[in-house]
C-alpha positions as CSV (number, residue, x, y, z in Angstrom):
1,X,116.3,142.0,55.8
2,X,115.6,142.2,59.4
3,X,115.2,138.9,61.1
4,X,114.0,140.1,64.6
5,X,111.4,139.5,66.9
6,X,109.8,140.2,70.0
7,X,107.1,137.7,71.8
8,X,105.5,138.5,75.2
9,X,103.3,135.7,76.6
10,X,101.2,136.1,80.1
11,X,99.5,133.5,81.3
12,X,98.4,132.5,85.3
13,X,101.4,130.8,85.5
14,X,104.0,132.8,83.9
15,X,105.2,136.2,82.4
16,X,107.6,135.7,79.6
17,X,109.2,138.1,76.9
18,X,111.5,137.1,74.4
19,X,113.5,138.8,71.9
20,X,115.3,137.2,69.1
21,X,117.8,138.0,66.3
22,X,118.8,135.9,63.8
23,X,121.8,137.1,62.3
24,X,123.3,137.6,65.7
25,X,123.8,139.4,69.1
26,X,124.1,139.2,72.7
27,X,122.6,136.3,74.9
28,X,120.7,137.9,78.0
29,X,118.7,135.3,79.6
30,X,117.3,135.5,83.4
31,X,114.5,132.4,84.1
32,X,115.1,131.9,87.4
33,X,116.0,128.3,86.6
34,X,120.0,128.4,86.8
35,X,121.0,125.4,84.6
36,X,117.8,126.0,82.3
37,X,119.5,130.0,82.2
38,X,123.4,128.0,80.9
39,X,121.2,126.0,78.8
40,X,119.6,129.0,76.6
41,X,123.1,131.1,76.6
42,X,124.5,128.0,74.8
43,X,121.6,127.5,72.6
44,X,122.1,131.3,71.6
45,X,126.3,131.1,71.3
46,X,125.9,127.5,68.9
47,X,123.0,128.8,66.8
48,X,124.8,132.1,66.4
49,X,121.4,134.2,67.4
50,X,120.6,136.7,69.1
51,X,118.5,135.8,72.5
52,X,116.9,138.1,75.2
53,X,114.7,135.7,78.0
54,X,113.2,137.4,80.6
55,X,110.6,135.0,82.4
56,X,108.7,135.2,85.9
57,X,107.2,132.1,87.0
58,X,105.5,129.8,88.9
59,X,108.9,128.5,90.7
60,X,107.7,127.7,93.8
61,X,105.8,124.6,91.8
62,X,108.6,123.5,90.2
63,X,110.6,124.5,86.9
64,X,107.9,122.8,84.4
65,X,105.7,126.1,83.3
66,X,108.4,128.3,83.1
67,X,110.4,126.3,80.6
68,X,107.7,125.1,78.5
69,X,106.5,128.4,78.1
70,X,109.9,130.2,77.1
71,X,110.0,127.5,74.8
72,X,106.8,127.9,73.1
73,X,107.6,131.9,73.6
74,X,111.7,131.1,71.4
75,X,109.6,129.0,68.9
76,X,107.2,131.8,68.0
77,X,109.8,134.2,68.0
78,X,112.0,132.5,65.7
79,X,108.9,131.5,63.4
80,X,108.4,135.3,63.3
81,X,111.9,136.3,62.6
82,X,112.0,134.1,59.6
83,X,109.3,135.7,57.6
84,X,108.2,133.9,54.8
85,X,111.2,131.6,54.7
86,X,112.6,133.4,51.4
87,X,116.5,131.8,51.0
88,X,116.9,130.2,53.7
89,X,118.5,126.4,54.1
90,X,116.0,125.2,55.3
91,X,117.1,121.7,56.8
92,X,120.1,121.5,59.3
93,X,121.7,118.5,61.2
94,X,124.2,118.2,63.6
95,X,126.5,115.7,66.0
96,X,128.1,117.0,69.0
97,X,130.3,115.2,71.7
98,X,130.3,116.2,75.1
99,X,132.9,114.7,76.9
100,X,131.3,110.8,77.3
101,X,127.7,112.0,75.8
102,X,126.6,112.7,71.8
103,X,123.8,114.1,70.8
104,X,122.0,114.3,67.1
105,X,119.9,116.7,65.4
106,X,118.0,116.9,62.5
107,X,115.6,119.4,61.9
108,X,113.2,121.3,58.9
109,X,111.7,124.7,59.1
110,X,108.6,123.3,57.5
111,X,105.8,125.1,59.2
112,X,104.8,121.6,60.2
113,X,105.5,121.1,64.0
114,X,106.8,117.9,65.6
115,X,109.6,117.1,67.7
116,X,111.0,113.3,67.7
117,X,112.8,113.4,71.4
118,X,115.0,110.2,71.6
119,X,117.3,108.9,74.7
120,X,117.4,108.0,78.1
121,X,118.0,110.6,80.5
122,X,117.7,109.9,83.8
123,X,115.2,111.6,86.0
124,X,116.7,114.2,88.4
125,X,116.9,117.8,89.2
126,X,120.1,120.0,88.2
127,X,119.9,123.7,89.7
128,X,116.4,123.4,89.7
129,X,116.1,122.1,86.3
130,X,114.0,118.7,86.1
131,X,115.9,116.8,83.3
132,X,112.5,115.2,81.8
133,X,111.6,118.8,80.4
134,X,114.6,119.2,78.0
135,X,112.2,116.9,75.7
136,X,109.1,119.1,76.8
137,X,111.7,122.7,75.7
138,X,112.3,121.2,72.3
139,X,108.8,120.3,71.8
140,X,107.5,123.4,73.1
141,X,109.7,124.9,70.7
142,X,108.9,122.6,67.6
143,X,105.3,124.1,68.2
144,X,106.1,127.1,68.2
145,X,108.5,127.8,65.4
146,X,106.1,125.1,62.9
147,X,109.7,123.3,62.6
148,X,110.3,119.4,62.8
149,X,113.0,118.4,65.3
150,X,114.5,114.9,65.5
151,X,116.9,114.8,68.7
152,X,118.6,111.7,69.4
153,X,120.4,111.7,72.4
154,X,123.0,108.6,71.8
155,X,124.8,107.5,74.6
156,X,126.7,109.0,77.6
157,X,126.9,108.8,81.3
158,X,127.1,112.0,83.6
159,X,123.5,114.1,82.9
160,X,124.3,117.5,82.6
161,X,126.3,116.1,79.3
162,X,123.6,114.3,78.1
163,X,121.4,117.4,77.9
164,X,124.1,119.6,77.1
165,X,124.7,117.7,74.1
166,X,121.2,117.5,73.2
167,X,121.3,121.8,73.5
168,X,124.5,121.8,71.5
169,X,122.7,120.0,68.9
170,X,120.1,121.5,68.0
171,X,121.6,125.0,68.6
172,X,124.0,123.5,65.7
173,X,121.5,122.3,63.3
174,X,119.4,125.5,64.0
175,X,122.4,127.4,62.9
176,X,122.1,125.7,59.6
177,X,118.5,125.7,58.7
178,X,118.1,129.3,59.6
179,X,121.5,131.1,57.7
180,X,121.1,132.6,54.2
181,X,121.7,130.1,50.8
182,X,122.9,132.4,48.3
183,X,121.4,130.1,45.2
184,X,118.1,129.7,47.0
185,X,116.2,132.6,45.0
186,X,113.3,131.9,47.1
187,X,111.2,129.8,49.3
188,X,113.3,126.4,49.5
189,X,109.6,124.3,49.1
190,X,108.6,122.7,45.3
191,X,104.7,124.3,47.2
192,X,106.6,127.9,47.4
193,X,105.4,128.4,50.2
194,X,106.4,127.1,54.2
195,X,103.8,128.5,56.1
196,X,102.1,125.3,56.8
């Protein structure tokens, strides 16, 4: 089964292409938003996939379009690498330290989006990165992958940890829900069917 993808999305405010593998591969990610570009290679080394970003945006207004839009652009890639869902896990959760931060995450592949962003992060800018949109990536995402994510940042001090945490988490979790269950003989819903 091939669980690939490719996603291109051009708007006014931003040219984005992403390309993403399931069972594995490279990370190659270039947004032009330094921590935002660490945050994706993470995502892509915990969740075990694939990733290829490529995005051009409006940086010069700050770093808001760019990443909601490679997030909606991952979440549809994803939601098209999976197919119909056929024996998958379906649900994954995860806890992950980071020095003095933790981060939770539960999440379904349902084909029901919503993303449950918890925690107080405080407002700044690392490497052009405003720290309010890691709750607008993972909602972007939630959108548009049909998944449900609850993140729950818990506790922690220094920033960068706090989000990296939240990454690690989901990245985690996503490595879960999306891996093969060899007793699941087909779609993992009483419905049959996750598509929405």
């Amino acid at each position: 089964m091939n669980r690939t993808a490719t996603v291109e999305r051009i708007t006014g405010e931003t040219r984005i292409e992403v390309t993403v593998d399931l069972d594995g591969g490279d990370s190659l990610v270039t947004t032009g938003v330094g921590f935002f570009d660490h945050m994706l290679d993470l995502l892509s080394r915990h969740a075990n996939i694939g990733l290829a970003v490529k995005a051009d945006g409006d940086l010069e207004t700050g770093s808001h379009h760019t990443v909601e839009d490679v997030g909606i652009v991952i979440g549809q890639a994803i939601d098209r690498s999976l197919g119909d869902r056929s024996g998958i896990r379906r649900y994954g959760s995860a806890i992950v330290p980071m020095d003095e931060a933790a981060a939770s995450c539960a999440l379904d592949i349902s084909g029901r989006p919503l993303c449950v962003f918890r925690g107080e992060i405080p407002n700044t800018t690392i490497a052009n990165f405003e720290t309010e949109l890691a709750e607008e990536f993972f909602r972007a995402v939630a959108n548009g992958a049909r998944m449900t994510i609850h993140i729950d940042v818990m506790y922690g001090s220094n920033v960068h940890h706090l989000i990296e945490a939240s990454f690690k988490a989901f990245a985690r979790a996503l490595r879960v829900a999306i891996s093969i269950d060899p007793d699941e003989k087909g779609v993992p819903s009483t419905k049959g069917t996750l598509s929405s």
